[in-house]
N, C-alpha and C positions, 0 to 999 in steps of 0.2 A: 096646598096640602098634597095635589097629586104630584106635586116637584120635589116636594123635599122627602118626601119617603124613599125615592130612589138614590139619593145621596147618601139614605143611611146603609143603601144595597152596596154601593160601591165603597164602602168604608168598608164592609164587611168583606166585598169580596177580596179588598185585599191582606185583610186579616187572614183569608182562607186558602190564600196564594201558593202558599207550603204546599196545600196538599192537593196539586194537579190533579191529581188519580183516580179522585171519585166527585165526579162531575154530580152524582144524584145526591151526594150530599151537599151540594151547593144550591141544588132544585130544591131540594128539601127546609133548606136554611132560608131562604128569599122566601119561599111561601110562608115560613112561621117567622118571616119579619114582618111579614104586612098585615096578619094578622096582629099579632102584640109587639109594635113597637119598640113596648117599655121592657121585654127579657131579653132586648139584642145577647149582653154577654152570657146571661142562662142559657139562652139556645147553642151557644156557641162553641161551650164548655160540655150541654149534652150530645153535641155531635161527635165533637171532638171525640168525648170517648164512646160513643159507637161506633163511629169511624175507625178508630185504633183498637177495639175490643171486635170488630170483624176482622180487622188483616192481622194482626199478630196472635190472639190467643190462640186462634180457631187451631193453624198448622202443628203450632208446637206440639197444643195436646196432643194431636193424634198421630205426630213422631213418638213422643212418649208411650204411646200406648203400642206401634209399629214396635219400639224399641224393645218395651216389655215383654213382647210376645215372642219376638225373635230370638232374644236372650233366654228366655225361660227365667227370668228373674237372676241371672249370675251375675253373681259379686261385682263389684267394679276393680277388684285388684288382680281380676281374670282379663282375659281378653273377649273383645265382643267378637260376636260373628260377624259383624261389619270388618272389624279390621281384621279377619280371618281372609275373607271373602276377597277383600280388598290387592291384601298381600300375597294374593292366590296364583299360583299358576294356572292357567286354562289348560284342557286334556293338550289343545295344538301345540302351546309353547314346554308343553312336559316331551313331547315328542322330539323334540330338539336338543334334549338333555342327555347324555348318554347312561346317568343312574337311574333313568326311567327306562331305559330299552328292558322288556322282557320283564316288565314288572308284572306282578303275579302279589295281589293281596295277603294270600295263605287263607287259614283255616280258623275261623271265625274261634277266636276265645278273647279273656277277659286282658289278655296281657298282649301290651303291640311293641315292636320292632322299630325304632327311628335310626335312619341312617342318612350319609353325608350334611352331617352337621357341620359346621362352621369352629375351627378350634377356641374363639372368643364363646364360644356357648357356656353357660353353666346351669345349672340345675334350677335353678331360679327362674330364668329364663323359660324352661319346660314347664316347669309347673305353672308358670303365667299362664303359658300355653293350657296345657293339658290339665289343671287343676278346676278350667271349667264345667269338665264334665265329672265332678265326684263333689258329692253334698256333704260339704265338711261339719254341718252339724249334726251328721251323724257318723257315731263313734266307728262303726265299721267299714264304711266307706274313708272313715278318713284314715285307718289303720290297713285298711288295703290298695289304697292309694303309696303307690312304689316308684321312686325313679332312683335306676343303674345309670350313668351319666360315664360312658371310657373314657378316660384321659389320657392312657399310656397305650403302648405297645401296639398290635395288630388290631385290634376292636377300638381303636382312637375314633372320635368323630361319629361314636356309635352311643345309641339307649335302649334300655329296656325300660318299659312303665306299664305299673299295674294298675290298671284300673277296677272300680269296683264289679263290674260286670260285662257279658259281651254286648251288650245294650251301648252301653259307654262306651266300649273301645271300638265297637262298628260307627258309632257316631265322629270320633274323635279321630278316625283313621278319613273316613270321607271326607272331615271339613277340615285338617289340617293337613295332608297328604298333596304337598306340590307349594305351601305357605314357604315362603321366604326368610331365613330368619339371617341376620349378618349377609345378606346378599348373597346366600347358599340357599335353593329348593330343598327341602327335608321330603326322606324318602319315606313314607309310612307303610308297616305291612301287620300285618298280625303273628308274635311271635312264635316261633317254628315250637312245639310242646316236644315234649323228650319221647317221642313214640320208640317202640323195636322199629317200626316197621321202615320209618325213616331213618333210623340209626344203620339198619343193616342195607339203606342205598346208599345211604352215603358213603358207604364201607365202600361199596362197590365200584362208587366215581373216583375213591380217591384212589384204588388199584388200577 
């Protein structure tokens, strides 16, 4: 009897050969054969899936939950902050650009500034972009949500987008401001409002 129970060890251990990686479920598995014999394959089957229900559930969920948190729950026909992030210039390599020299965010409102776009850009492409920060189920944000996309003349390669508040648009300027889009850094600033006071300097640089 004390012989052939370890035969039945060794049949098992090589049924459980697959799974290198967790030795304690091998300890675990020998001890509840020698107790009941007769559930070789029941035990085999309830390791099996706690064995697999420790190493895969566990991680996903809590990317899912990383995910959710990060996102703020946006759409998936937006862009994540991941691939925000990802496609991001760091401040060193913006410093190597010469459309970053003397950059100057501006003056906190609801409407920003995007420059040195990529001529393949189109409006679509922005609002991938920037449409993550406006809650299109609501009527107002989705009505104040604006993108000016230049295609001709001197302002080529240039936008204007409205977003619903400066909440959004201070958000939307930090985390896509240096993003890469078509293999061109996008400049972000907050768009310059039609003051006197800046109208009458600028009179004065261009004299």
């Amino acid at each position: 009897d004390v012989f052939e129970q370890p035969q039945h060890v060794g049949h098992k251990k090589i049924e459980f050969h697959i799974t290198t990686d967790i030795p304690s479920v091998l300890q675990i598995n020998s001890e509840r054969e020698e107790k009941n014999g007769k559930n070789l394959y029941a035990t085999t089957e309830e390791i099996n899936n706690t064995g697999f229900g420790r190493i895969f559930p566990a991680p996903s969920s809590n990317d899912k939950m990383e995910t959710e948190e990060e996102d703020d729950e946006i759409p998936s026909e937006f862009i994540s902050r991941r691939e925000l992030e990802k496609n991001r210039l760091s401040r060193e390599e913006m410093e190597k650009f010469s459309v970053f020299k003397n950059y100057e965010p501006g003056d906190p409102n609801c409407r920003i500034y995007v420059k040195n776009l990529a001529k393949q850009v189109q409006e679509k492409d922005l609002k991938f972009i920037f449409g993550r920060y406006v809650d299109f189920q609501s009527e107002l944000e989705r009505n104040m949500f604006d993108i000016r996309l230049m295609k001709e003349g001197r302002m080529k390669g240039q936008a204007f987008i409205g977003l619903p508040n400066e909440k959004a648009a201070a958000k939307a300027l930090k985390e896509a401001n240096g993003y890469v889009l078509f293999e061109k850094p996008m400049v972000v600033q907050f768009a310059r409002s039609a003051r006197p006071k800046q109208d009458s300097n600028e009179g004065k640089r261009k004299k």
